[in-house]
C-alpha positions in Angstrom: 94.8 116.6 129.2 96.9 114.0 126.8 99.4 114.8 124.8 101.2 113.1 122.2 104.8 112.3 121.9 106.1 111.4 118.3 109.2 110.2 116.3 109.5 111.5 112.3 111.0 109.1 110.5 112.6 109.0 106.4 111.3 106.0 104.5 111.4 104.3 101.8 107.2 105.1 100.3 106.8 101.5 99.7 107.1 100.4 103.5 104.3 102.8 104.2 101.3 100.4 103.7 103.1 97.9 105.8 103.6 100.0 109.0 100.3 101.7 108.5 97.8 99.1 107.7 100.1 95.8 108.2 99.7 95.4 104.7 102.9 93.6 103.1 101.8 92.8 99.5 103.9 95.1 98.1 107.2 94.0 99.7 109.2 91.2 98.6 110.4 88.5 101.1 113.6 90.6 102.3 112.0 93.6 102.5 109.4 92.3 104.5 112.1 90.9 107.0 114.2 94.3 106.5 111.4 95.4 108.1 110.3 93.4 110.8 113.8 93.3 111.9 114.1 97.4 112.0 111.0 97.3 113.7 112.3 95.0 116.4 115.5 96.9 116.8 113.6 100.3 117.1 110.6 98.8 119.5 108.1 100.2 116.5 105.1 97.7 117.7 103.4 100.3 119.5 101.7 103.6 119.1 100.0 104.6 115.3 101.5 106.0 112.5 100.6 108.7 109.8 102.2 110.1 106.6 103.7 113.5 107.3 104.5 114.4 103.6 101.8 113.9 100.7 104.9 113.7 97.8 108.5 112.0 98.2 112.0 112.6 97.7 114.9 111.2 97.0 116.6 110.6 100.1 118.3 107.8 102.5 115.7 105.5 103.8 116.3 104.7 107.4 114.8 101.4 107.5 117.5 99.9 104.4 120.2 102.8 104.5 119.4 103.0 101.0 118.6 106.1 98.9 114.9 105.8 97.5 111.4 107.6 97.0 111.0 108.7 100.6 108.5 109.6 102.9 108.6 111.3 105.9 106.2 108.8 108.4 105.1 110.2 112.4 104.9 107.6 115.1 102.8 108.8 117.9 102.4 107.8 121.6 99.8 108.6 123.9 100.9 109.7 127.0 
């Protein structure tokens, strides 16, 4: 039998399409960079990702530290 490991994380809604279908044309430059780098730091290249919340909130993203319209994301990992 698998199971799945996962991480939630808070971010901001507008990095969604980026980490879910690699789709950055809604970031600007630095965003896009804010991104890959948070990625990098965090190992985030592997496993899938989903939306865990269908409305946001107003909360701290944990990709820029900043508060924004937030979603909570899932990363998981087959084991």
């Amino acid at each position: 039998m698998t199971t799945d490991i996962y991480y939630d994380y808070t971010i901001g809604e507008h990095f969604a399409p980026a980490l879910i279908n690699d789709d950055y044309t809604g970031l600007e430059d630095d965003e896009h960079d804010t991104l890959d780098q948070w990625g990098d730091d965090n190992e985030m290249r592997s496993g899938y990702w989903t939306i865990e919340s269908e409305s946001s909130d107003f909360a701290k993203c944990e990709i820029t530290g900043l508060l924004s319209d937030c979603v909570t994301i899932r990363q998981y990992f087959r084991r």
